[in-house]
N, C-alpha and C positions, 0 to 999 in steps of 0.2 A: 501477496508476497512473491509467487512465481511470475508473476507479471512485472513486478520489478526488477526482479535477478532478470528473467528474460532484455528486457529494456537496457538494461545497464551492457549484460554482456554481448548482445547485439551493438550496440552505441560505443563501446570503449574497445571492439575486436573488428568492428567493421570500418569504423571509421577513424581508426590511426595506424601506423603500421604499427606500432611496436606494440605486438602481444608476443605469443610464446615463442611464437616460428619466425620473428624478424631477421635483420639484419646480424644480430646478436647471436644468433644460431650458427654452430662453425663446424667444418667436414673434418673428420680426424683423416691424419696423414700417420705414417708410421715410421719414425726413426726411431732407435732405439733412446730410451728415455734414463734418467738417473733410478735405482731402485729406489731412494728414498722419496719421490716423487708418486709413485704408487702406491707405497705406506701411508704417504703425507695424505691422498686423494681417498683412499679406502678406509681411512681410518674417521677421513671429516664427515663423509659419507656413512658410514655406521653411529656416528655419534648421533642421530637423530632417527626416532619411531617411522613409519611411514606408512602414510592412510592408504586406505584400501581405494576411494572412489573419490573426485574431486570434481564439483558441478562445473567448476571454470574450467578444466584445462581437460574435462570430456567433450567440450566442444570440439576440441582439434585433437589429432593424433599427432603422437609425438613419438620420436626413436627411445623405443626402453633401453635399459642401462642396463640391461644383462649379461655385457660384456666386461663389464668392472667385476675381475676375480684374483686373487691373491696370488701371486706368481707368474701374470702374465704383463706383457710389456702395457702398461698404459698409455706409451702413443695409440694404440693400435684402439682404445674403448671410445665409444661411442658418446659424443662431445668432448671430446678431449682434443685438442693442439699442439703439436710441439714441435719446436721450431728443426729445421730440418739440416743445419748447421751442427748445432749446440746438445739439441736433444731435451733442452730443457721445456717445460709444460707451458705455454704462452695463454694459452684459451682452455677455459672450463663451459661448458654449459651443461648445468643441473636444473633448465628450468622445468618445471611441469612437472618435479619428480617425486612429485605428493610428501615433500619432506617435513618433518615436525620437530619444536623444539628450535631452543636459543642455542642461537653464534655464540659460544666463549671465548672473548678478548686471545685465550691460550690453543685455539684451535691450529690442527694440523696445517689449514687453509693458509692461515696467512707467512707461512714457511715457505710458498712458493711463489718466491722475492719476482719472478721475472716475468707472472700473467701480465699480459696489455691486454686481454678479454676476458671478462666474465660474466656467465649470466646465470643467477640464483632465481627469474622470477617464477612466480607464483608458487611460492611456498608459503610456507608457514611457520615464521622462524621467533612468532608471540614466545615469551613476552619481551624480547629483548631488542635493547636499541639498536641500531648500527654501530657496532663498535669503531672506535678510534683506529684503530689496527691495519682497517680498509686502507687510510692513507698511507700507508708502508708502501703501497703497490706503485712503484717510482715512474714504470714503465707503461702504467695503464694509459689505454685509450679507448675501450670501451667498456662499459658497469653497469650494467641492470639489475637493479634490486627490488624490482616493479612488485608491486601483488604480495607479497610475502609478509605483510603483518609486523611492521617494524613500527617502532613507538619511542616515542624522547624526541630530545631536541637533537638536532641535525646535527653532527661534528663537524666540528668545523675544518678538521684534517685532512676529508675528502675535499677542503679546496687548494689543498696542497698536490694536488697529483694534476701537475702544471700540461702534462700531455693528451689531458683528454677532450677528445671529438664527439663522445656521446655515453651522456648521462640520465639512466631513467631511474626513478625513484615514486614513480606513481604509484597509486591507489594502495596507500601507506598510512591510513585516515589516522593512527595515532599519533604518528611523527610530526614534529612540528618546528616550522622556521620563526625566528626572531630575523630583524631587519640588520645588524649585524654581520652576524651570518652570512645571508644572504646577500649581502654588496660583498661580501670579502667571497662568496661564490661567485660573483659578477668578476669580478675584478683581476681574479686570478685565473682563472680559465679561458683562456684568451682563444683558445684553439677549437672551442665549442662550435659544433655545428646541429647538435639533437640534445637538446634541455627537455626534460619531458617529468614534470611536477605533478602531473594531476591526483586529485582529491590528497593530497599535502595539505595539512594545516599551515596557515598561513593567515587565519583572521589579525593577526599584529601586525602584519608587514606592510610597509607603503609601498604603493605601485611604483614609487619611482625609483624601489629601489632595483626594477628592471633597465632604468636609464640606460646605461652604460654596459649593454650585451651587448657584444663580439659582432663585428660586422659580416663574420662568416657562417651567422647563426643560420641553418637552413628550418631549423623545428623548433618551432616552442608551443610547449603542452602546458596549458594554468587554466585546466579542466577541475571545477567544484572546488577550490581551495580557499573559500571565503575571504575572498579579497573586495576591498569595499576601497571607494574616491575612483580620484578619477588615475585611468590609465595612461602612460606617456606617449605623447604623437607619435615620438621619433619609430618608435615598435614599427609603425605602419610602412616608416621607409627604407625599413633595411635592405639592404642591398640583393641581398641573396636569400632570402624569406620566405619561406612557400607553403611551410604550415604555420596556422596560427590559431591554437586553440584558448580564449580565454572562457567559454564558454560554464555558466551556470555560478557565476560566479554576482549573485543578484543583485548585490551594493554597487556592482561596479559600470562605471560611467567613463567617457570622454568623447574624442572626438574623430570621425575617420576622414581623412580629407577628402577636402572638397573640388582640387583640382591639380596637375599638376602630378595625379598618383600617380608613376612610373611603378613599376612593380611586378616582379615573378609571381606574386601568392596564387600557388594554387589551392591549396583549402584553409576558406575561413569559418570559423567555429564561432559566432555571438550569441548564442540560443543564451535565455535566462539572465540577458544584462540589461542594463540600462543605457548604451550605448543610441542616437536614435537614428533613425535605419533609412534614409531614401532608397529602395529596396530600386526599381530601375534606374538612378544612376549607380547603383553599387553594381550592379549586373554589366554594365553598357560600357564603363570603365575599367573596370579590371580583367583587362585581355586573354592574362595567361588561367582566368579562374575557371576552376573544373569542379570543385566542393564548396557546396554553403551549406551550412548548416542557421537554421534563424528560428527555431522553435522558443515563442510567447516570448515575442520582443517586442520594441516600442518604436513602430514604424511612424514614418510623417510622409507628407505629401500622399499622392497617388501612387499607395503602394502595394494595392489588392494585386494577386496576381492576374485578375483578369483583365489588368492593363499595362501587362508588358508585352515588349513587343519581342524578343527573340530569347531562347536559355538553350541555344542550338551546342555550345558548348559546356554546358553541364552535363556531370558523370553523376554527381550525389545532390542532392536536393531534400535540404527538410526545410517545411514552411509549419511543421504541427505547432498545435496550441496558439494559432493567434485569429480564432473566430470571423478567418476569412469567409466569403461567404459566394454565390452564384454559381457558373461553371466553370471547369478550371481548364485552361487553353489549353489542353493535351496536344494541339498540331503542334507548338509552341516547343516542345520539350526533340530532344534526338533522342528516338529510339535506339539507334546505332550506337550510342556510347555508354546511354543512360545505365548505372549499378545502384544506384540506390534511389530511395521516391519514397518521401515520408509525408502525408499532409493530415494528419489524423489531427483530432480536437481542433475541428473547423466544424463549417455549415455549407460544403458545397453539396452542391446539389446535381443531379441528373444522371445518365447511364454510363458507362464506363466506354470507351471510344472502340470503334468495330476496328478491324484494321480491310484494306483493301489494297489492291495494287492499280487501280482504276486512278490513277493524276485527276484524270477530267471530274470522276466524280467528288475527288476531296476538294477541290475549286470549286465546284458548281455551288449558284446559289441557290438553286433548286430541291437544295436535298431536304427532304421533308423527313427524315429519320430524328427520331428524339435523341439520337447518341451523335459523339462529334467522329471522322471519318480519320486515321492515321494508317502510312503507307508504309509501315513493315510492324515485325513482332520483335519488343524489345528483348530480343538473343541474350543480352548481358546481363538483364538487369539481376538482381540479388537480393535487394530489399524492396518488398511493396509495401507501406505500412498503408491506408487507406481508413482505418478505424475510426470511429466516433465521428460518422458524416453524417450526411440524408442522401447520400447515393441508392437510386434504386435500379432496377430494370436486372436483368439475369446477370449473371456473371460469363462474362466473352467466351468462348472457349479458347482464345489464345493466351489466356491467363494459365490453364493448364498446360501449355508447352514449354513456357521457358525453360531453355534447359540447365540456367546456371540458378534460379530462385531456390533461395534457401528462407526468405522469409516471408511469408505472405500473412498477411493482418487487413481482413475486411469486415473484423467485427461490429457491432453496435451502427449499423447501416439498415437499408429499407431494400436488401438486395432479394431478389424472388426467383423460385425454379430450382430446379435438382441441380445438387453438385456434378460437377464433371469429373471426368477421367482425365487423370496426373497421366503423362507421357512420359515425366521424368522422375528420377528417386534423389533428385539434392535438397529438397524439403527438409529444412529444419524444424522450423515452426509452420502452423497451421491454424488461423484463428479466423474461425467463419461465426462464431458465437454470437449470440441477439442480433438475428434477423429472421424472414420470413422465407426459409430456402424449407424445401420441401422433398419429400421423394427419398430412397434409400441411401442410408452410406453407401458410398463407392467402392467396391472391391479392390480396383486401383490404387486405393489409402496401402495396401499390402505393399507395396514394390517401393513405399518411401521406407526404406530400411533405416536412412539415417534420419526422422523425424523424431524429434525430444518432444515436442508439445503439439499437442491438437486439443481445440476446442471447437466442438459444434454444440453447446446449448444453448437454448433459450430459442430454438427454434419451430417446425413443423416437419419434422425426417419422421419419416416411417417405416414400415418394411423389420423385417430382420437384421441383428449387426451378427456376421459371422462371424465366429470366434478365430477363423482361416483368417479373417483381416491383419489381426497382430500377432499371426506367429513367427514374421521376421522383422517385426517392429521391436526389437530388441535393444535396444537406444531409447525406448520412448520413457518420458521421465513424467509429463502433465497428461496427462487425459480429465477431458471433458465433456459430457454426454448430457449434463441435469435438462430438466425440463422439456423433452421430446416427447406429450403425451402419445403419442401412437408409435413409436418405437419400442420395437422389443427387445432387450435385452437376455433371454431366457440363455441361447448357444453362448453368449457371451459370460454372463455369470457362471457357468458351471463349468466351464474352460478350466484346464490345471496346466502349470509349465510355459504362460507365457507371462510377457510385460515383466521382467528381472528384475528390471533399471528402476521400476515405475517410483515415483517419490510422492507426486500429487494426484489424489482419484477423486473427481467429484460425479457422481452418480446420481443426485437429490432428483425428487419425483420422476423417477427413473420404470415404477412399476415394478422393480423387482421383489420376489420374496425373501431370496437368501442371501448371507454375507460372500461377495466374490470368492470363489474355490483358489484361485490362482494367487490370494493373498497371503496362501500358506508358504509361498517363497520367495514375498516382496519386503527383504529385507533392507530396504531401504526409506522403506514408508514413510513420510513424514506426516502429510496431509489426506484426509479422508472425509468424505463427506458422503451419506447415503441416506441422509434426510429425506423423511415425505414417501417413504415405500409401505411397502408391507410386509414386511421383515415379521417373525413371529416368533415366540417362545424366549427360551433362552438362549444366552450368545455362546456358540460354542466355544468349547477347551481349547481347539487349535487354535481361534480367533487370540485369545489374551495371551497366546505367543508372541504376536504378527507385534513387528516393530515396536519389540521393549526398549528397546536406546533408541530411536527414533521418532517415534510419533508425538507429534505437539501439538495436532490437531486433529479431533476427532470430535465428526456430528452425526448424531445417531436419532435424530430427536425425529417425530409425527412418526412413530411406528406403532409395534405393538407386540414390543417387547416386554418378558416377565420378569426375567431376573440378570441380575450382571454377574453377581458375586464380586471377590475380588478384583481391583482394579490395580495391573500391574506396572502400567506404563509412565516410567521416573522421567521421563523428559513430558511429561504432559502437561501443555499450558491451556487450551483451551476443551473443554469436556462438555457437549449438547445430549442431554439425554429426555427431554423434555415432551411432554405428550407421548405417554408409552403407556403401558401396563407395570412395569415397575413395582414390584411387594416386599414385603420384608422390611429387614432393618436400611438407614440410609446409607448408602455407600462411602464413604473417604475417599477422596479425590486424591491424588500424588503433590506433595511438597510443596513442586514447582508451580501448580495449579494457578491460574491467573481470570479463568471464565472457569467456570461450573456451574452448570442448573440441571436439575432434576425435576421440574414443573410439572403441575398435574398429571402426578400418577398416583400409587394405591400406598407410598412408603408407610409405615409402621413405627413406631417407638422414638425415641429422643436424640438431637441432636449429640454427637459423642463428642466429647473434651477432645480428642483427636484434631478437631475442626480448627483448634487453636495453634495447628504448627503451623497453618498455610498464611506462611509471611506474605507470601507475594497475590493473595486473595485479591482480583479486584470490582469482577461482577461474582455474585453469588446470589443464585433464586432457588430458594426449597418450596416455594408455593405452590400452593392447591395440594397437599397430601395432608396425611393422616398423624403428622408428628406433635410430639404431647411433651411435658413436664415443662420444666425450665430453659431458658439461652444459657447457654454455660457461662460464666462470668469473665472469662476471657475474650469474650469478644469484642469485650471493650479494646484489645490491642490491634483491631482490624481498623481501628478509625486510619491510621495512615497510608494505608493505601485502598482502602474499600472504596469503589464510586457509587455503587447499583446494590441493596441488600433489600430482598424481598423474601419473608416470610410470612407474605400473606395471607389465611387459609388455610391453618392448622388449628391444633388445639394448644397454639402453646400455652403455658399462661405463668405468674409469679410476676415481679419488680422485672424492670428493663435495665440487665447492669451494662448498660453501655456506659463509658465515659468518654466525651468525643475530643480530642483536642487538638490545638493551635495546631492551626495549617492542615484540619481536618479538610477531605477531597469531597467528600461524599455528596454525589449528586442527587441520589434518591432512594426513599429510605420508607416502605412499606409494610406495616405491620399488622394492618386491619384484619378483621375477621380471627381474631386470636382471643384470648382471655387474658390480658395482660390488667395487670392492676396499679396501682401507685399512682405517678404524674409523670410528665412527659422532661427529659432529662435536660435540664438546662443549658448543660453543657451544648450542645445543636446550635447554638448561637458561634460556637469557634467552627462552624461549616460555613463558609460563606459560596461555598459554591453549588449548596441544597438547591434543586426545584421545586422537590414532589417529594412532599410528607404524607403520609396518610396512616393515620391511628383510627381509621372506625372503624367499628364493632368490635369494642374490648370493653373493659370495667374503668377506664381510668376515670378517675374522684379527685377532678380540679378546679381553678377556676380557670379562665381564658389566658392562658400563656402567650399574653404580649410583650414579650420579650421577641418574640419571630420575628416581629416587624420590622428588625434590625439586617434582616439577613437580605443582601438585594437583586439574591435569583431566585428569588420563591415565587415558582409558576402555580403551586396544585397545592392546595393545605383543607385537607379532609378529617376534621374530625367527629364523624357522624357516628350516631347511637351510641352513646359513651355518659359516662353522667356529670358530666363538664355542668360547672353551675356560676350563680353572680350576673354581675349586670359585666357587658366589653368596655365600658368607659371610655375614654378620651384617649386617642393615640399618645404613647409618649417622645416621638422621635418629630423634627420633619418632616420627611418623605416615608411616611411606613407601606409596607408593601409595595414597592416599587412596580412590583411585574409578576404582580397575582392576576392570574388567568381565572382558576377556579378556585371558590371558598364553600365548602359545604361544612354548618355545623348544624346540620337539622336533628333533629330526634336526641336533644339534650336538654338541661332544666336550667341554660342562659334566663335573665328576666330585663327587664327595663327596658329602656326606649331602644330603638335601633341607631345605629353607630352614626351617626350621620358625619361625624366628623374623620369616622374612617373613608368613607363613601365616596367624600368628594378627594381621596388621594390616590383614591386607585385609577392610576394613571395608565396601566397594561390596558383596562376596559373600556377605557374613552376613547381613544381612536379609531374607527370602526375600518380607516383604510388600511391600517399597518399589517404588517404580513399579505395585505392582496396576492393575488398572481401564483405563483406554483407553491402548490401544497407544502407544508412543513410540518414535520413531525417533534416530539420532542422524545429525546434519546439520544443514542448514537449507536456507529454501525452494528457493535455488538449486540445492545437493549435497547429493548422500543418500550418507552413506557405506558402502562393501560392505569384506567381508573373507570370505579362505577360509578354514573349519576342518575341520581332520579330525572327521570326525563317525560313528561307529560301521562306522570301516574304509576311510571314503571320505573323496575330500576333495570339500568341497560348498560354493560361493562362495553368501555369505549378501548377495545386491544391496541389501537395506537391515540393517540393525543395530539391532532392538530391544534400549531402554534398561534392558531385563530380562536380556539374554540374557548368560549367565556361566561360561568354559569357562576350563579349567586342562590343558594339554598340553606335559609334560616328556618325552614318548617320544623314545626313540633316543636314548640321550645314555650316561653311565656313571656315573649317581647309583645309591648303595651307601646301607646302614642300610634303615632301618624308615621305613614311613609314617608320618605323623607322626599323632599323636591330631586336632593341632589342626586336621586338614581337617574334621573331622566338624561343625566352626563355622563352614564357608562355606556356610551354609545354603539360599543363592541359586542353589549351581552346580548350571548345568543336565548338564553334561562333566567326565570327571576321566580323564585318560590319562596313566598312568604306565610304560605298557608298554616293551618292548625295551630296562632298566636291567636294575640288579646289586641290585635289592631283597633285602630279607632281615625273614626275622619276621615277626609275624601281620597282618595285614590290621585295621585298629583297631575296636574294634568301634560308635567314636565317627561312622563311617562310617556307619549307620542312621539319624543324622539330617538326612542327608541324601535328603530327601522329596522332593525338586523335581528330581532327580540322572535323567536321562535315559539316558545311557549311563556306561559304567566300563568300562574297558580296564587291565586288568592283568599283559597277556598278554606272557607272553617275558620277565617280569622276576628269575624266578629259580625252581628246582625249592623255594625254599628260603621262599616269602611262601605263607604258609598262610589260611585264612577259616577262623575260630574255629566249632564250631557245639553251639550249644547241647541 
């Protein structure tokens, strides 16, 4: 989730102008002003709460407004304008000013008939639309109402204010245009030179109702607005054109010319369309181009970049996400100008370029160096993203000079050796995380004052982290440290009084014992992870303070932990307590609750009727503890959003009052190892999105509920030792079992012949190539599902479920007749146990091909099942 927000607001503040400090930002001048003008501006201004901390607009500093005070001349406060004639208030800007709460149509604001500037962005003005009122402002010529959480449909009023040159209304995701509308915004704003839409709904509108934009358009922003067909040529020839963001906009298509472009554009935006991309002539052609943006687009011809030939005037450059591959021409790029450099979610390969001032040697063909050779340090650049390569070899040490990077991202790389020492403090981000660097954190991490994020896990750091490292990292909002077995955290954890700002902490197998001391004043908390330590005891008093409106995320789980108590925290969606020491009664999770699992610990007594408020329940695991009586009968109203409910491994026992229905989600659903009585609840049939059932080891007294075979994601259907009886008969569907992986109903009183006409439809277990090639789990990111199978004598619990893995165990039971031929076409199974029946006759000889076949158990089925031998 941080890595998104980071993404976004790196992408949408680096690469347009218009965020909070644009053009739109105005210097106050002081004539004296009308008093009603300062009522009018003080009073719109107090009509709205105002948050304490804003993650978008703590990026940049902005001038506070502590000069708006009641009796003083408001020319004179801090964004404010007025004209120097008249007196009257012309420019407002209130952007950034953490404001909260809806515009009323009746506010003070639109009493001041004579603004031509306003800038509201980045507020937060939910739930209300843009009111109609905006169009009163006769004089306007510039409007940004960018970032501020405006919703409805677009008025059509503001296409009334005939004088305006520049209108932002981005990143407004609930507002939205009708085609309409929009031509009559086209139409009448003749004067426009900065349109700037982005993330505006806009899935209705036809592209073309851009036709007809103003030839003196200098910007247009149609950033994520779900626009889908194809785009108008003429866009590409407008005269005086120079931004052009239609990017991520993924239906959308057309054509960019092929010849004959004349054209100012200096930055084009196509990342995420369908547009197709001759990536060197689009380079080779467009003279005045200094920004491309091209991230996982649909290139044609020869358009890898290690077959261009110059990008001498590029400033910004993204190529991420399009699985380019080799090495990447770094001589190719100007360091002199270059500010931005994005190639992440690629497969290039090799060392990161030395720099030298040697000419002769960056020509020579002789250079036997595995890195490529570049003749200065890029001074300007600002953004490196580099992430998700196979880049290895150390990292340069001219990477730690730049003195204007504020983002550097070399994570998920094969990069080796100790980090180096920062020269400079304009680091914002910092993500060195999964790779193979070594050797201590850097002292010099201290001097990035302004750094919001670092991540170094998943690596080999060792040494001490001194707690001196963040005591002027006071901005820092993400830390991450997990998985650095020979790092010690000791100075660090018991540290008090730093990291204020901090939002996100992941510390998992980190070795430490105790909950960070310094989290007694991160009142900001959101995210926490301190999984895989050796935390002990109970969680202290002070701890279930720590970010009660804040935290929604909290993993606590492989410790060895006794008791929680109480859990206070009302915004909490995800809760990991799992693998602890845990005693007592079970806890109740918070309302909000969306993940919770408690998993093998020591809990005590029965599930509480409590359990039945958490609407928004969507994984839930009580498994492996001690809990006993009854399900509460309410939990039949978790079918609509339940995916994941495992109780398996207690004592529960009684009827299962589930009742599942229409448009039930539920993907998996484990109750074994309980005492559960009755049958298995019919209703399971309105799940069509079940994998993994498993009812063994309870008392259910049934016969074989083929009804299942309707459902057609059923990977795992276990129901072992239970007293399931009858003969399985004849499928009643088509296609039953579609994408049964594993069927265990061993250790039951089934009788009659074996299924053969189930046998030959189990279509998941015939193909023995399917799934090849990178491992697959079944689960998702949150749950990984496990199951136990008899596996050559033992029984062996598989904690994750590859999407390969394919076993057939009918033992124990009192199936009679011959094996069936048609096993020999479940050519996937890796298990086949047919032991301890009433088998008879030869063993098939269809059975050989079964190549991929791991174990066979046939034992105890009868003196009377022979193996043919040739």
């Amino acid at each position: 989730m941080e890595r998104l927000l980071l993404l976004l607001i790196c992408f949408l503040f680096l690469s347009q102008p218009n965020n909070c400090s644009s053009s739109l930002s105005f210097n106050s001048s002081t004539p004296l002003s009308h008093s009603h003008q300062s009522s009018a501006l003080l009073h719109f201004r107090n009509s709205f709460s105002v948050r304490d901390f804003d993650k978008i607009c703590d990026f940049y500093s902005h001038p506070p407004k502590n000069s708006w005070k009641m009796g003083t001349d408001c020319c004179g406060w801090d964004g404010v304008t007025c004209d120097t004639m008249t007196g009257h208030v012309i420019a407002v800007d209130l952007s950034c000013s953490h404001l909260q709460g809806p515009i009323h149509p009746n506010s003070t604001l639109f009493s001041l008939r004579h603004l031509q500037r306003l800038n509201l962005a980045y507020n937060e003005f939910y739930p209300s639309a843009i009111s109609s009122k905006f169009g009163g402002f006769a004089n306007m010529t510039h409007l940004n109402l960018s970032g501020s959480s405006f919703a409805g449909n677009f008025p059509s009023e503001i296409s009334h204010l005939s004088k305006l040159v520049s209108l932002d209304l981005s990143l407004n995701a609930g507002m939205r245009f009708e085609t309409p509308s929009l031509k009559r915004l086209v139409q009448n704003l003749t004067h426009l030179t900065e349109l700037v839409l982005n993330d505006v709904n806009m899935s209705s509108v036809s592209p073309n109702s851009f036709m007809n934009l103003s030839s003196s358009l200098t910007s247009l922003g149609l950033f994520y607005c779900g626009l889908k067909g194809r785009f108008p040529d003429n866009i590409f020839h407008l005269p005086n054109l120079q931004i052009l963001r239609v990017d991520y906009n993924h239906n959308l298509t057309g054509s960019l010319p092929t010849y004959n472009w004349s054209t100012p554009l200096e930055s084009l935006y196509l990342s995420g369309t369908e547009f197709p991309i001759n990536l060197p002539y689009l380079i080779s052609n467009l003279k005045s181009l200094k920004e491309l943006y091209l991230s996982g687009c649909n290139f044609i011809g020869s358009s890898n970049p290690t077959f261009l030939s110059n990008l001498s005037q590029i400033t910004s450059l993204d190529l991420s996400n399009n699985n380019f591959g080799g090495q990447f021409p770094w001589s190719l790029l100007n360091f002199e100008v270059l500010t931005f450099l994005d190639l992440s979610q690629n497969n290039f390969i090799g060392q990161l370029p030395e720099v030298t001032t040697n000419l002769t040697q960056i020509f020579s063909s002789n250079n036997s160096s595995n890195s490529q050779l570049v003749n200065m340090i890029p001074s300007n650049l600002e953004v490196l993203d580099l992430s998700n390569n196979l880049f290895n070899g150390t990292i340069p040490s001219w990477v730690y000079t730049i003195p204007s990077l504020r983002y550097l991202c070399l994570d998920s790389n094969q990069f080796t050796g100790h980090i180096g020492d920062f020269q400079h403090n304009s680091l914002v981000t910092l993500l060195l995380d999964n790779n193979n660097l070594s050797g201590p954190l850097p002292l010099s991490i201290s001097k990035l004052v302004s750094l919001r994020y670092l991540s170094v896990s998943f690596n080999n750091l060792s040494g001490n982290v001194e707690s001196k490292i963040f005591f002027k990292l006071e901005n820092l909002q993400s830390l991450e440290m997990s998985n650095n077995p020979l790092l010690s955290l000791t100075s660090f954890t018991f540290a008090t009084n730093i990291l204020p700002k901090i939002i996100s902490l992941y510390l998992s197998s980190s070795n430490i014992t105790e909950i960070p001391h310094f989290l007694q004043t991160a009142e900001y908390i959101e995210e926490l992870d301190l999984s895989n330590n050796q935390i002990k005891g109970n969680i202290p008093k002070w701890f279930l303070e720590v970010g009660k409106d804040s935290l929604s995320y909290l993993n606590l789980s492989y410790n060895s932990l006794t008791s929680v108590g109480h859990l206070p925290w009302k915004n909490l969606e995800y809760l990991d307590f799992r693998s602890n020491l845990l005693q007592g009664p079970l806890p109740v999770p918070p309302l909000g609750i969306s993940f919770f699992s408690v998993s093998r610990n020591n809990i005590t007594g029965q599930i509480s009727s409590s359990f039945c408020n958490l609407g928004s329940i969507v994984y839930l695991d009580l498994s492996y503890n001690h809990l006993s009586n009854m399900i509460p009968p309410c939990f039949r109203n978790f079918s609509d959003n339940l995916i994941d409910l495992d109780l398996q491994n207690n004592n529960l026992n009684g009827t299962l009052p589930m009742k599942f229905a229409k448009g039930c989600r539920l993907r998996s659903l484990k109750l074994n190892g309980n005492q559960f009585e009755g049958s298995l609840p019919q209703s399971l049939v309105c799940c069509r999105k079940l994998e993994v059932l498993d009812f063994g080891k309870n008392k259910i007294k049934s016969t074989f509920p083929r009804w299942l075979e309707t459902l057609p994601e059923l990977r795992v259907l276990i129901l072992r030792s239970n007293y399931f009886h009858g003969a399985l008969g004849n499928p009643k569907t088509k296609s039953p079992f579609p994408n049964l992986r594993i069927i265990d109903l061993s250790q039951n009183e089934f009788h009659g012949h074996l299924p053969t006409n189930l046998f030959k439809y189990l279509k998941a277990m015939m193909n023995a190539s399917v799934n090849k090639g990178k491992l697959k789990y079944m689960g998702d990111d949150y749950y990984q599902d496990s199951v136990t199978v008899a596996m050559k004598g033992f029984f062996i619990e598989l904690v994750k479920i590859q999407s390969l893995f394919t076993t057939i165990d009918f033992s124990n039971n009192n199936f009679k007749g011959e094996i069936p031929k048609t096993i020999g076409e479940l050519r996937s199974l890796k298990g086949l146990n047919f032991s301890h029946n009433n088998l008879s006759g030869h063993v098939p000889p269809s059975l050989g091909n079964l190549t991929n076949l791991e174990w066979l158990d046939l034992s105890s089925t009868s003196s009377q099942v022979k193996f043919l031998y040739s």
